[in-house]
ZAMARGU-4260 file (C-alpha; in steps of 0.2 Angstrom, whole numbers, plus 5000, padded with zeros to 4 digits):
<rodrens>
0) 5420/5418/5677 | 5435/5406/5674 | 5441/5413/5658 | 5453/5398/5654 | 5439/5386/5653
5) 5421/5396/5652 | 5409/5404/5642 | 5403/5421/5647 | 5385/5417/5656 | 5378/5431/5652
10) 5377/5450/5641 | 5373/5464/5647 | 5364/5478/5639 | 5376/5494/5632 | 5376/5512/5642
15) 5364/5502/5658 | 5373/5496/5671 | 5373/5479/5669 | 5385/5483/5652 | 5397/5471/5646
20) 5413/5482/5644 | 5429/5480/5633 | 5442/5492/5634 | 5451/5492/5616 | 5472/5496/5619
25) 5473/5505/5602 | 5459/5513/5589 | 5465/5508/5571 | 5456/5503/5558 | 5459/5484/5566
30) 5452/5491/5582 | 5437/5498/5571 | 5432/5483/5565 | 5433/5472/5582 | 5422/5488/5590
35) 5409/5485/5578 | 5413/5464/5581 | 5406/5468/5601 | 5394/5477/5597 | 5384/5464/5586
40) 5385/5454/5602 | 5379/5466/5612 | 5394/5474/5622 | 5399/5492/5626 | 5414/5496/5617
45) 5429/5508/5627 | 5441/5512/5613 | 5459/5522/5618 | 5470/5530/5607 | 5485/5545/5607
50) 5474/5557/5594 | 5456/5559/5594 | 5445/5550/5579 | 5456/5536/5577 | 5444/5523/5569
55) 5437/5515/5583 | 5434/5531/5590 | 5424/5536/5576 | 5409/5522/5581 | 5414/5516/5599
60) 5403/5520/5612 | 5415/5529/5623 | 5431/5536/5618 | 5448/5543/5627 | 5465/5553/5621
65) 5477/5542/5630 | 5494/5535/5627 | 5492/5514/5630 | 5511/5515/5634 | 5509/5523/5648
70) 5508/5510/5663 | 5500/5524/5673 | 5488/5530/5663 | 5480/5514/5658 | 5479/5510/5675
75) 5473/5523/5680 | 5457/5520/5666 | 5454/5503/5669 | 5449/5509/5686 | 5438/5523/5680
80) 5429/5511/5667 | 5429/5496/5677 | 5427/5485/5660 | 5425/5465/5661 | 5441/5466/5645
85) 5454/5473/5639 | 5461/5469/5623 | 5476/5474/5614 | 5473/5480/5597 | 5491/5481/5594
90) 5509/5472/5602 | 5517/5490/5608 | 5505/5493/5625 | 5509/5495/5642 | 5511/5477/5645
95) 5516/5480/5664 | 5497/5488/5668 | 5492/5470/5660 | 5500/5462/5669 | 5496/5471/5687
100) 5477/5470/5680 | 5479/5453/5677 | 5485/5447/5693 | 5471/5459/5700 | 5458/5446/5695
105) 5446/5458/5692 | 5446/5461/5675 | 5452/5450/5661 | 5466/5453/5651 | 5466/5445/5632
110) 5473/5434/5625 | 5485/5435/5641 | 5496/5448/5648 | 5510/5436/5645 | 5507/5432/5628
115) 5508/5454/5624 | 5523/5455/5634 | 5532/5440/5623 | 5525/5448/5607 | 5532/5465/5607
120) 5551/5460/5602 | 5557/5445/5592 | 5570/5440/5604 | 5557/5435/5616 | 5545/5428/5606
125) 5559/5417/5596 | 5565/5411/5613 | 5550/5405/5616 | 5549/5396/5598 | 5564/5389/5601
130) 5562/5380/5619 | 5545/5372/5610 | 5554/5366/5594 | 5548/5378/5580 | 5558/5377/5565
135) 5565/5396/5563 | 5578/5404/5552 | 5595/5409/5561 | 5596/5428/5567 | 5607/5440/5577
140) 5603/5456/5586 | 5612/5472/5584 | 5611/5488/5594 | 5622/5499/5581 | 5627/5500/5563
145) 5643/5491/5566 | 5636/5476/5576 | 5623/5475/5563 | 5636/5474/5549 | 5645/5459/5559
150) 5628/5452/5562 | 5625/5450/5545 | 5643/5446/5538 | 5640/5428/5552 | 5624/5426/5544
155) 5626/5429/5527 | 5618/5437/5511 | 5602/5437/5508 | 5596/5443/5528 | 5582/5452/5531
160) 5583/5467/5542 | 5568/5471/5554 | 5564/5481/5571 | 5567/5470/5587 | 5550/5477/5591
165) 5532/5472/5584 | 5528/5483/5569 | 5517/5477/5557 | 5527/5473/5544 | 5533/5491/5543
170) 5551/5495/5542 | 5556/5477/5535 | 5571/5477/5521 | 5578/5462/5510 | 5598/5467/5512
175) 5605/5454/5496 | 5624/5462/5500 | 5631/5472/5512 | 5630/5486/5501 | 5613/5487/5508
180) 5616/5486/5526 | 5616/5504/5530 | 5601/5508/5519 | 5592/5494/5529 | 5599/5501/5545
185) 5590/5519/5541 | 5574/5509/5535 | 5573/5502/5552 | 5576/5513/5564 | 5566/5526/5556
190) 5550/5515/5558 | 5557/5512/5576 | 5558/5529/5579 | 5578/5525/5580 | 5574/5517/5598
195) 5580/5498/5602 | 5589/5486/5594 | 5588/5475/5574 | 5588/5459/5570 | 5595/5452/5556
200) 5588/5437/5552 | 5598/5423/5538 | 5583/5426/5522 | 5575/5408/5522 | 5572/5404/5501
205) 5553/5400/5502 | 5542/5398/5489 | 5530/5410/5499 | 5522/5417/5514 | 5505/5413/5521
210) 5495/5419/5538 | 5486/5406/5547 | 5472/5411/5559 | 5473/5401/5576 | 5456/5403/5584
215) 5457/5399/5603 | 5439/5396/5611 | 5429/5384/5622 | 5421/5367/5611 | 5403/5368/5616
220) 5406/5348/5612 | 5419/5346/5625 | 5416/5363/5637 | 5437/5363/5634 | 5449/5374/5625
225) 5450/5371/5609 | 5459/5377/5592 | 5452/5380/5576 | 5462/5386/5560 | 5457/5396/5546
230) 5461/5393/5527 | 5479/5400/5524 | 5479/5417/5518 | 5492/5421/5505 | 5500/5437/5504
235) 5516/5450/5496 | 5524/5467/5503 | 5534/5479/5496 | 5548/5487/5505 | 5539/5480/5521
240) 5523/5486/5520 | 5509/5474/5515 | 5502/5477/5498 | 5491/5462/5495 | 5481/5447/5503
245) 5473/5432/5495 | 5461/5417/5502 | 5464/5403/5501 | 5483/5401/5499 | 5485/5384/5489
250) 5496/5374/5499 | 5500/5354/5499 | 5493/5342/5511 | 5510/5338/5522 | 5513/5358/5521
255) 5496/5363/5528 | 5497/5349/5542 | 5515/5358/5546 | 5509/5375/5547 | 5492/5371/5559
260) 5505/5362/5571 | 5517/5376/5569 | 5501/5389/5574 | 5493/5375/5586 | 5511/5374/5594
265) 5515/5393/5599 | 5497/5398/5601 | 5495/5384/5615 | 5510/5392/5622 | 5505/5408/5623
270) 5488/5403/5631 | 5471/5413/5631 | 5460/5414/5622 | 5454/5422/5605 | 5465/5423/5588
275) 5482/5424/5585 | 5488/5428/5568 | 5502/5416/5566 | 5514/5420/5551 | 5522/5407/5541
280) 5537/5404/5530 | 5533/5389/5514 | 5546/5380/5506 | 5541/5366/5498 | 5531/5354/5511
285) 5542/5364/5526 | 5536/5378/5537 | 5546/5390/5547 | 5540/5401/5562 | 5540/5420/5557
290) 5531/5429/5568 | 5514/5427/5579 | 5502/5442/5584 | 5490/5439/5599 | 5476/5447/5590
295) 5468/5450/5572 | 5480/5451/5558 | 5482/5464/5545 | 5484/5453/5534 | 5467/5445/5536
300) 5455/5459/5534 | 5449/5451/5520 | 5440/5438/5531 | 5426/5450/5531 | 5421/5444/5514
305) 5429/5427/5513 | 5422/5418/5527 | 5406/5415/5537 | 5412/5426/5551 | 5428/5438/5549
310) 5446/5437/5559 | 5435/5451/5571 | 5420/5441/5574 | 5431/5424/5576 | 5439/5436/5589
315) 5426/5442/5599 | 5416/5425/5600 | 5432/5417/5605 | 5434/5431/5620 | 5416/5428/5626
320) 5420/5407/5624 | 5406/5405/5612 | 5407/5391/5596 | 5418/5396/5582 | 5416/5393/5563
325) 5430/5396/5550 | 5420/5391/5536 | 5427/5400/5522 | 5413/5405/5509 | 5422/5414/5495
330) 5439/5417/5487 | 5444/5433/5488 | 5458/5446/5489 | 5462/5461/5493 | 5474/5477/5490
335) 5479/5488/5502 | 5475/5509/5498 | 5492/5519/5503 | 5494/5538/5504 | 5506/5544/5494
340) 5510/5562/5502 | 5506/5569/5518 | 5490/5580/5521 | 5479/5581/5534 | 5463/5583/5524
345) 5460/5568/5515 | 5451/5563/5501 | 5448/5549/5488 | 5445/5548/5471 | 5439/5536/5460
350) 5427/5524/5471 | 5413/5524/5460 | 5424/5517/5444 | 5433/5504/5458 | 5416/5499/5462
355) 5409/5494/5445 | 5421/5479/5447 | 5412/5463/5451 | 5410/5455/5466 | 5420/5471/5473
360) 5420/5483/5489 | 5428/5497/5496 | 5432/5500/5513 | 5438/5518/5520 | 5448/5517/5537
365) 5445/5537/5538 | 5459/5539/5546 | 5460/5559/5551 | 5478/5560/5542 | 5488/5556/5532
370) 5508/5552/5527 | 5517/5544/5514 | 5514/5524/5513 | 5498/5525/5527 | 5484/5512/5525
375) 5470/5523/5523 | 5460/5508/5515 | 5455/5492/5506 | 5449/5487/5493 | 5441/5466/5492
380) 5435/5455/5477 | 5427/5438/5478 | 5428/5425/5464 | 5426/5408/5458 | 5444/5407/5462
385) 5458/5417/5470 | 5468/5421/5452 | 5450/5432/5446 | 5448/5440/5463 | 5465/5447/5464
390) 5465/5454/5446 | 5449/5462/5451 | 5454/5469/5466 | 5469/5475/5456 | 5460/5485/5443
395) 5450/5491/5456 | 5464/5498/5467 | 5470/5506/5453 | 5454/5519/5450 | 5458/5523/5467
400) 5467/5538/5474 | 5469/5547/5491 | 5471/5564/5488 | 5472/5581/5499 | 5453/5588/5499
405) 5451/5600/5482 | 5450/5618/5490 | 5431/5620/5484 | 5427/5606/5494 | 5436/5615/5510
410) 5429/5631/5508 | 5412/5623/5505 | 5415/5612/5520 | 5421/5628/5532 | 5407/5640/5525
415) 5394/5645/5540 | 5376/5632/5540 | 5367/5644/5532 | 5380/5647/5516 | 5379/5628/5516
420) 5361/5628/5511 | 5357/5619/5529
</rodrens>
């Protein structure tokens, strides 16, 4: 089919066949939730990962131990699953396979093999905002300690220090003086696992940051590409990592109008379709350019309880070309459940006392490991209004802990079938 401007004629039926296939780049708890998006619809779900029982492994119908940064080796399973997809659940893949599969013809990349390329580092990506017009704070790149120091002395204090490379928000630091600047340095190239450059970017004083879903699909009106936006969702981090999510994120008229033609603007660039998560600086009535993902954002998880169909949903109907919907049917927000130390049995603690909270729900991404400042979960309230859900969610979080497994529950769990009572 014409991917640009069709809708996919038909299903097929999972393990026959005539299977619809996607091959999922990645098996995170993102990846987890767009497997079980596929699989409502009907399609048999591929899921790749570096580990075995990554998330999406854990329910996909097929799984492989693979690394998706290895141009080869992707390759070399696109040819052995023959899917009709392959979708990125995260920016770092082996965006030259993409784009060699693109060209192919045979198999259909998503959103685009350009749009992952122009992802993976903000230079590229800022290029790009730059040639269309978006409005985006001033940065420099740095390859060392001392360049970074200059970089930052041009730009000024506050800067905000990131990886040149996509990370999810990991590894991000606020540096207010250069007393800072090596600390930041460290930060970052830790996260990056001290590979590539940094980016310093000039700190933009905004009254807060939103994500705004751009949903790219065919209008069944039309039979043309078309965009559809999501209510703004709202969210805080803490040394970089995300911490919590609202829906909706009040925002004024002019502001709003800014920040869908900021999201229509990049996303139309980037082409393809389904949903890019389109991050957003608010000061005032202006919006600045952040950063763009070509796929679901971490920041929207919540949209599983928040609206008619979730961020995953919104994704996979938009791949197949089908009619979207970004109804929002609820406030809500949600807080982010981080390890606190490193073990590689993990348990958690305190669900049933989270979930006596009203309106509230727990979700596990059972994760096989953990490490200090991991997502191992979520948990999401609904409301009358945003203020209620995110004290719920709040006090609900707060009952919870992820903790190494107690040793009776090992040795219980180790003990032969028969000891078990089985």
């Amino acid at each position: 089919m014409d991917f640009a401007e069709d809708s996919a004629e038909f299903i097929g039926t999972p393990l026959t066949p005539n299977a619809t296939k996607v091959l999922l780049l990645g098996s995170g708890e993102l990846g987890k939730a767009l497997a079980i998006a596929f699989q409502n619809l009907g399609l048999e779900v591929h899921a790749v990962d570096r580990y075995a029982g990554a998330p999406a492994q854990q329910i996909a119908h097929f799984s492989y131990i693979a690394d998706i940064h290895d141009e080869a080796k992707v390759l070399e399973l696109t040819e052995r699953i023959q899917p009709d997809f392959v979708i990125p659940e995260v920016e770092m893949v082996a965006v030259g396979a993409l784009a060699k599969l693109e060209e192919s013809g045979e198999v259909t990349v998503v959103p685009t093999a350009r749009a992952c390329e122009l992802t993976q580092d903000r230079e590229s990506v800022r290029e790009v905002a730059a040639e269309i017009g978006l409005p985006v704070s001033a940065y420099r790149f740095a390859s060392s300690f001392e360049e970074l120091q200059d970089a930052t002395a041009e730009l000024g204090f506050p800067c905000i220090i990131k990886p040149d490379v996509a990370t999810s928000g990991k590894g991000h630091m606020l540096a207010r003086d250069s007393q800072h600047v090596e600390e930041a340095w460290n930060l970052v190239r830790r996260v990056s696992s001290d590979e590539g450059r940094v980016v310093a970017e000039r700190f933009v004083d905004f009254d807060y940051e939103v994500t705004l879903l751009a949903v790219r699909s065919i209008d069944p009106a039309t039979g043309k590409l078309a965009t559809w936006f999501s209510e703004p969702i709202g969210h805080r981090h803490e040394n970089g990592d995300l911490v919590e999510a609202w829906q909706p994120m009040a925002m004024s008229e002019i502001a709003l109008e800014n920040a869908r033609s900021v999201a229509a603007r990049i996303s139309n660039e980037l082409g393809g379709r389904g949903v890019y998560g389109v991050e957003l600086f608010v000061a005032g009535d202006d919006v600045y350019f952040s950063s763009v993902s070509p796929r679901p954002s971490d920041t929207a998880m919540l949209t599983s309880y928040t609206q008619r169909f979730s961020e995953f949903e919104l994704h996979a109907r938009a791949i197949l070309g089908f009619p979207i919907d970004v109804t929002l049917v609820s406030p809500g927000a949600s807080v982010v459940l981080h390890a606190e130390e490193e073990t590689r049995d993990v348990a958690y603690s305190g669900l049933s006392q989270a979930m006596t909270y009203e309106e509230t729900d727990v979700r596990l991404f059972g994760k096989p490991g953990a490490y200090k400042g991991r997502r191992m979960g979520l948990v999401v309230s609904t409301a009358e209004d945003v203020e209620t859900a995110r004290d719920r969610a709040a006090l609900a979080a707060g009952k919870i802990s992820v903790v190494p497994t107690p040793s009776a529950h090992m040795a219980k769990a180790s003990a032969p079938a028969d000891e078990q009572g089985l």
